[in-house]
N, CA, C and O of each residue as an XYZ file, in Angstrom:
492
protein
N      18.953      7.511    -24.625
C      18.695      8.443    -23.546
C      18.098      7.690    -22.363
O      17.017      7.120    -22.509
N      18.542      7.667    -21.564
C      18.241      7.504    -19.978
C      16.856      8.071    -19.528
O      16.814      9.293    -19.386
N      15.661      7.325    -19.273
C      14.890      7.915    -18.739
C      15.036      8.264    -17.337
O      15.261      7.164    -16.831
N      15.047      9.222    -16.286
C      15.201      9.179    -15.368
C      13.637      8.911    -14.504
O      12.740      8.898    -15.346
N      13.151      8.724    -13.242
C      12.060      8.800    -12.780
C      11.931      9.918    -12.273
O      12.959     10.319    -11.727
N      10.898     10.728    -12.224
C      10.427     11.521    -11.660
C       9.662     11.849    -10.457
O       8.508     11.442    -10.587
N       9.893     12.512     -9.175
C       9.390     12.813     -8.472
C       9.208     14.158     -8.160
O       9.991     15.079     -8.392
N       7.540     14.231     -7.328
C       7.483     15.341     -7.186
C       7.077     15.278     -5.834
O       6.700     14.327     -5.150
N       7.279     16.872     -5.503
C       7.204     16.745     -3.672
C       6.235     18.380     -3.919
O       6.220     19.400     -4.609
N       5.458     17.620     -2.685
C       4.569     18.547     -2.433
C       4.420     19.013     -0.877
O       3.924     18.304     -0.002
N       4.929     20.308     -0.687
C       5.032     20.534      0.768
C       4.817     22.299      0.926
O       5.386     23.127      0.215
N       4.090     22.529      1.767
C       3.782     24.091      1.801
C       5.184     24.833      2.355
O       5.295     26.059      2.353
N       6.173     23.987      2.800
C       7.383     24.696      3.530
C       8.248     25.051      2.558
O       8.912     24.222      1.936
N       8.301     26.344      2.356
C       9.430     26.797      0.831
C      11.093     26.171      1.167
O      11.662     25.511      0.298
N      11.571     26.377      2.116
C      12.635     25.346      2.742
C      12.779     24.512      1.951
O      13.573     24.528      1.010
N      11.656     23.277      2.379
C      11.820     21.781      1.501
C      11.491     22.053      0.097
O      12.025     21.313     -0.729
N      10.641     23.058     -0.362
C      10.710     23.177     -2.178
C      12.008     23.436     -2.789
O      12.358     23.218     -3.949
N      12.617     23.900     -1.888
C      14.005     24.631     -2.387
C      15.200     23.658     -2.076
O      16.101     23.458     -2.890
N      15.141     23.080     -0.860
C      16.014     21.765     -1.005
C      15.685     20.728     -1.776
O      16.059     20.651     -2.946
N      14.803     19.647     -1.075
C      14.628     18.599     -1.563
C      14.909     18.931     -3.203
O      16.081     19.209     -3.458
N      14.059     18.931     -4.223
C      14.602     18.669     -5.086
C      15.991     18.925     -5.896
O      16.391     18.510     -6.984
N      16.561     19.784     -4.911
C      17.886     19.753     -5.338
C      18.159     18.409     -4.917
O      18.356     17.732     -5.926
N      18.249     17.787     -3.965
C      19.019     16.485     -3.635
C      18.380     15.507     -4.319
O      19.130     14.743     -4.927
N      17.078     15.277     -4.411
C      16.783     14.180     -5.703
C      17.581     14.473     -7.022
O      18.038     13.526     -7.663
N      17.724     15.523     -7.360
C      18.617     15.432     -8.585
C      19.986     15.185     -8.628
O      20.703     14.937     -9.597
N      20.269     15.293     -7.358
C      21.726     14.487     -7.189
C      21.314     13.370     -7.168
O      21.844     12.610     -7.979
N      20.741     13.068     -6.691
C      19.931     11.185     -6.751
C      20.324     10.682     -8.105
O      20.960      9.629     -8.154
N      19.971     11.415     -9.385
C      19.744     11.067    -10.390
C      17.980     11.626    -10.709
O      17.807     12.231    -11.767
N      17.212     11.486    -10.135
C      16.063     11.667    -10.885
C      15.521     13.056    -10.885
O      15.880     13.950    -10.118
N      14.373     13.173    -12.080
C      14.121     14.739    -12.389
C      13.344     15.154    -11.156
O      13.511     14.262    -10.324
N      12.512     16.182    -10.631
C      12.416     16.351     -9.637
C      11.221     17.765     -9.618
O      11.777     18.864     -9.624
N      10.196     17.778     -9.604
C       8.992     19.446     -9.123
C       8.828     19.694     -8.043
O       8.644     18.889     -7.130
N       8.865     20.684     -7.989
C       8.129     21.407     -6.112
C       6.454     21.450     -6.513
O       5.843     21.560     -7.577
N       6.160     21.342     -5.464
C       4.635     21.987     -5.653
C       4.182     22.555     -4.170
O       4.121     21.915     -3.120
N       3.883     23.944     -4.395
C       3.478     24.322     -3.042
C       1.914     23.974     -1.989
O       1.515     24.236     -0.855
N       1.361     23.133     -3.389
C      -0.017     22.694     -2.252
C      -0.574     21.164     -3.015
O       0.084     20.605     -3.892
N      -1.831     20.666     -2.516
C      -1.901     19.594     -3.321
C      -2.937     20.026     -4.083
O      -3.527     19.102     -4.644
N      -3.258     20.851     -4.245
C      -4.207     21.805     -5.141
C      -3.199     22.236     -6.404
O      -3.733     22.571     -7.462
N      -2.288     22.231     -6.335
C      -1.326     23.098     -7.527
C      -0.892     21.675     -8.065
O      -0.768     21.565     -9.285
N      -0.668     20.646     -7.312
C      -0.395     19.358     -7.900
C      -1.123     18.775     -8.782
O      -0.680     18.176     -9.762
N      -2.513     18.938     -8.434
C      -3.253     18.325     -9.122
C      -3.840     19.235    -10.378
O      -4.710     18.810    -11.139
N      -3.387     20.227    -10.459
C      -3.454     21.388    -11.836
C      -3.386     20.676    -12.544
O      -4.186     20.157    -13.322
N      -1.535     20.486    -12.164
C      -0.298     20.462    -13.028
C      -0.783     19.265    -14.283
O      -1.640     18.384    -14.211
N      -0.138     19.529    -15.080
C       0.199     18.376    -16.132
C       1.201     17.194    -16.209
O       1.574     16.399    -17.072
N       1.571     17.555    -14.367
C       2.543     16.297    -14.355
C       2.037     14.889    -13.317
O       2.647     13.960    -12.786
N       1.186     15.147    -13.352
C       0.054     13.891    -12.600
C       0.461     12.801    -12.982
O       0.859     11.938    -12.199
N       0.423     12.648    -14.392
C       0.592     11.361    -14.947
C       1.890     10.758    -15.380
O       2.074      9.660    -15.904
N       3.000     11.950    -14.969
C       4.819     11.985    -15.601
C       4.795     10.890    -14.317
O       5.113      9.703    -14.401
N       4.248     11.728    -12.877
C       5.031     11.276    -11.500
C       5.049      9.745    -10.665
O       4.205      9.199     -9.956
N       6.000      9.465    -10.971
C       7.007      7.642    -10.449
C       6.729      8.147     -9.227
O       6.373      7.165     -8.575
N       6.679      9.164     -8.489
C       6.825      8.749     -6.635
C       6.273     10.214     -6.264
O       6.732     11.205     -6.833
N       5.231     10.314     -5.247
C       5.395     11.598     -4.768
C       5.486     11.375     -3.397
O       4.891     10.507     -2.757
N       6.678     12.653     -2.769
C       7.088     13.165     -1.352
C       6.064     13.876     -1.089
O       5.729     14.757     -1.881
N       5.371     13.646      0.052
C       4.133     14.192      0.569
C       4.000     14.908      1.648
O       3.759     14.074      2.520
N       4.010     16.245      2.267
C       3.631     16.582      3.535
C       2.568     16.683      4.075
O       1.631     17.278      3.542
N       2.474     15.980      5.534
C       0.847     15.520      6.009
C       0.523     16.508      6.283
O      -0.674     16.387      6.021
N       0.676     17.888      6.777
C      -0.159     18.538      6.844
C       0.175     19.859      6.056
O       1.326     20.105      5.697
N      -0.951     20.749      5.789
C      -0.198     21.903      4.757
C      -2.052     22.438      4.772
O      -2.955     21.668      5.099
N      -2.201     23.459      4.471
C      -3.215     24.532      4.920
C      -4.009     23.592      3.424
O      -3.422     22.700      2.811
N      -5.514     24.121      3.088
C      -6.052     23.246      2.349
C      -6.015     21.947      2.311
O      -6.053     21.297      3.356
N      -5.929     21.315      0.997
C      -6.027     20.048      1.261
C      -4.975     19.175      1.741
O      -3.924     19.213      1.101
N      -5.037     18.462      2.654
C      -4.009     18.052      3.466
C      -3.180     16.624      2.563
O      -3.673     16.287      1.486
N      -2.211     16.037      2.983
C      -1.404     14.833      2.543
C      -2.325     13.789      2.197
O      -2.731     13.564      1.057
N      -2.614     13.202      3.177
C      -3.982     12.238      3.632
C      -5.068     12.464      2.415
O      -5.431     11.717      1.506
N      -5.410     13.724      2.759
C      -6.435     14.401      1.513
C      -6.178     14.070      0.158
O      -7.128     13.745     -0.554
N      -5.065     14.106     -0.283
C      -4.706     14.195     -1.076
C      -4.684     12.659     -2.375
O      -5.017     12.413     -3.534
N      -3.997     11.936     -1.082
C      -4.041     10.692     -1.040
C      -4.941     10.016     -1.288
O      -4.763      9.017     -1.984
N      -6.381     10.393     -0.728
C      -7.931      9.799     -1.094
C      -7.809     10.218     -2.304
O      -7.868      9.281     -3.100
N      -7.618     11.533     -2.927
C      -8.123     12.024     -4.332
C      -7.720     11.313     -5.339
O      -8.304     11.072     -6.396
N      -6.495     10.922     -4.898
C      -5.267      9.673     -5.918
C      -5.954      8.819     -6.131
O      -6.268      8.439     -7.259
N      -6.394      8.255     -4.876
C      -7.110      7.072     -5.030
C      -8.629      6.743     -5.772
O      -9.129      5.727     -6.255
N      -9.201      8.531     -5.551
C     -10.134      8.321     -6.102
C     -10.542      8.098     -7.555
O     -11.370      7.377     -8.112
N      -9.445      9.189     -8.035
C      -9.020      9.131     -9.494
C      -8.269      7.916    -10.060
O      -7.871      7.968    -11.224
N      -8.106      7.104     -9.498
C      -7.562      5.917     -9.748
C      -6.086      5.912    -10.291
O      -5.613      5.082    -11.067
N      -5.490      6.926     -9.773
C      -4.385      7.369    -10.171
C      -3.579      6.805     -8.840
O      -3.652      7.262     -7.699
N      -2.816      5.724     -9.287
C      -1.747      5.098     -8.205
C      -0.477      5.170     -8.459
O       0.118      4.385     -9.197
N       0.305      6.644     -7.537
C       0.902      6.360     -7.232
C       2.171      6.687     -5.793
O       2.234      7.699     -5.095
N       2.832      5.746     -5.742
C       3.882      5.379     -4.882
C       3.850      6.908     -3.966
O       4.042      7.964     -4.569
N       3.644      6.896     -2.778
C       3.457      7.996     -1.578
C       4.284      7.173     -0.849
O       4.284      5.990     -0.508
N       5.296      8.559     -0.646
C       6.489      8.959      0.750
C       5.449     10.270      1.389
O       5.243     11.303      0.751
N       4.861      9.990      2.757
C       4.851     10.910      3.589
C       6.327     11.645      4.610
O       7.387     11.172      5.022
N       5.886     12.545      4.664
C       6.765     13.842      4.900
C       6.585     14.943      6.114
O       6.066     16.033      5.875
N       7.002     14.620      7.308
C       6.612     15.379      8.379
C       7.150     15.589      9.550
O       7.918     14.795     10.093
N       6.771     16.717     10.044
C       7.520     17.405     10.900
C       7.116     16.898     12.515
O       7.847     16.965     13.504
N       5.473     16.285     12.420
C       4.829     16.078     13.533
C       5.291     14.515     13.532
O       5.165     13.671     12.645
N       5.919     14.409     14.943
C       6.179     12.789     15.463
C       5.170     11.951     15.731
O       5.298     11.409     16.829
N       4.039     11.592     15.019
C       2.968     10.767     15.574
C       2.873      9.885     14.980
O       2.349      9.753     13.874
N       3.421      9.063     15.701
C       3.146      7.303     15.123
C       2.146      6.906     14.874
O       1.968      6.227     13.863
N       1.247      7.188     15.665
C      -0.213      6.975     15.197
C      -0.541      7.260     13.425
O      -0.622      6.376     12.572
N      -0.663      8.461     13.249
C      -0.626      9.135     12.282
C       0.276      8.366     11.128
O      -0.330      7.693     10.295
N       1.413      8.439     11.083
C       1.791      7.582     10.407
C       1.408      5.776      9.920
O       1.507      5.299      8.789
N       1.016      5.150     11.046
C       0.807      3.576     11.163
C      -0.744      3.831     10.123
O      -0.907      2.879      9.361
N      -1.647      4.736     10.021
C      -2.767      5.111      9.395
C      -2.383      5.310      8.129
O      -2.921      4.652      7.238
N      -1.421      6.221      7.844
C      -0.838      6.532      6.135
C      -0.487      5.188      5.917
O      -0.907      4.854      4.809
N       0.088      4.290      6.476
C       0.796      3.588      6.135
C      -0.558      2.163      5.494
O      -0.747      1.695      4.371
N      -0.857      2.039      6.096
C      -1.690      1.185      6.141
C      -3.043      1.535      4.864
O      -3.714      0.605      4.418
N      -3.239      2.806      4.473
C      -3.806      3.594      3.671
C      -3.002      3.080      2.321
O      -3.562      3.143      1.226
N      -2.131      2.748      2.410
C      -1.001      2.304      1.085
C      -0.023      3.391      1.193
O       0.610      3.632      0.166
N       0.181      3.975      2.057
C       1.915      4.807      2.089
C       2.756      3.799      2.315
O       2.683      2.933      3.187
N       4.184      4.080      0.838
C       5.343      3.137      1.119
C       5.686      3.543      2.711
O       5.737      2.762      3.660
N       5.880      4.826      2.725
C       7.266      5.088      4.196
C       6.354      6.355      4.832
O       5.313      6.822      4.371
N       6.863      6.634      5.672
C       6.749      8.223      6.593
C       7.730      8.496      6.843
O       8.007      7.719      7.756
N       8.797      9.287      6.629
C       9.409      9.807      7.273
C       9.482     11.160      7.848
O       9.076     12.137      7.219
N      10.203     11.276      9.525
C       9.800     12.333      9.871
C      11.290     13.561      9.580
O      12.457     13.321      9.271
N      10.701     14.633      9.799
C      11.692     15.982      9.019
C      12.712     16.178     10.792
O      12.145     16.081     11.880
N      13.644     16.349     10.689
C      14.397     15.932      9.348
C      14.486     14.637      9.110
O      14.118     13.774      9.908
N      15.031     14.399      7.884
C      15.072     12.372      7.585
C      16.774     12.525      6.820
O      17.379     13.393      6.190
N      17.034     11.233      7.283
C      18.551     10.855      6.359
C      18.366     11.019      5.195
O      17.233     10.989      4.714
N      19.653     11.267      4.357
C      19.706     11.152      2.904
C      19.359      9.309      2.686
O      18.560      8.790      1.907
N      20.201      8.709      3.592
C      19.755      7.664      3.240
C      18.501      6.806      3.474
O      18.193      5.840      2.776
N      18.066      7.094      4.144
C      15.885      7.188      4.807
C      15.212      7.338      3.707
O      14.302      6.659      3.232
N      15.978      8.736      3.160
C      15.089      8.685      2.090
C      15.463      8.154      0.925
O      14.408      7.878      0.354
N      16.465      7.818      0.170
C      16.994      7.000     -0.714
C      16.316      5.784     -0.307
O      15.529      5.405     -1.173
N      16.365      4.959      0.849
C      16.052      3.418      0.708
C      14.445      3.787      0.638
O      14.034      2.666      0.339
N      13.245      4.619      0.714
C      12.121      4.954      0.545
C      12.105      4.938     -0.819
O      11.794      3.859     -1.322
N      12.335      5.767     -1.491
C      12.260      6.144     -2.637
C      12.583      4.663     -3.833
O      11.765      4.278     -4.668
N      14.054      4.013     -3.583
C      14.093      2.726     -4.393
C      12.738      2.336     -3.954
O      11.905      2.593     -4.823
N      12.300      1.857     -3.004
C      10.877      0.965     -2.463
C       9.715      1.576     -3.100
O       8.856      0.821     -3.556
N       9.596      2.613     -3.176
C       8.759      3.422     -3.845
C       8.537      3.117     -5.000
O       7.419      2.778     -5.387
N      10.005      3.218     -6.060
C       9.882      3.213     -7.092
C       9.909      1.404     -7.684
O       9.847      1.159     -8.889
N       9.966      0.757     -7.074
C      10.260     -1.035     -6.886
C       8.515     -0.760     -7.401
O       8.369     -0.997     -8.600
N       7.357     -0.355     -6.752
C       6.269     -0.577     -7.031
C       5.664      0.238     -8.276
O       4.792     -0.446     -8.813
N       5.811      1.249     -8.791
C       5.821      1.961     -9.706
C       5.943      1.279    -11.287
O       5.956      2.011    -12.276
């Protein structure tokens, strides 16, 4: 059996819960929505997830936010930010924070495919 990797995306926009992981599973890999980073960090799949798709901002705890908590918990892993707001700034900060990529919404299938291998290269 094929393990596949798993990603999960966490974004308050029901839109992207309802796409995106349809198209990661055309990707090949398994794939969760999560509508906040509060419901993420419930979940019991903390420790399944090879890559998470991240949106920087979302009511409660934000992307960024989220990101410290990872870190705090010593739980590393592989962040694709996810966003609608064009600020380079903002991004060059995730990035530098240890985000593989940013990409902004909308993003290529292939943007996000070459993210995601890179992603998962560190994983």
């Amino acid at each position: 059996m094929v393990i596949r990797p798993f990603i999960s995306v966490v974004d308050d926009d029901e839109s992207v819960r309802e796409s995106l992981p349809e198209l990661l599973r055309e990707f090949g890999f398994a794939a969760q929505p999560f509508s906040s980073a509060e419901e993420f960090l419930a979940s019991d799949l903390l420790g399944q997830t090879s890559c998470l798709l991240l949106d920087v901002t979302m009511p409660g705890m934000s992307g960024p936010d989220l990101q410290q908590e990872l870190t705090r918990r010593r739980q590393e892993i592989p962040i694709i930010f996810i966003t609608a707001r064009r600020d380079e700034n903002v991004c060059r900060h995730l990035l530098e924070r240890g985000a593989v990529e940013c990409l902004f919404k909308p993003f290529s299938e292939t943007g996000l495919l070459e993210a995601l291998n890179a992603a998962l290269r560190l994983s």
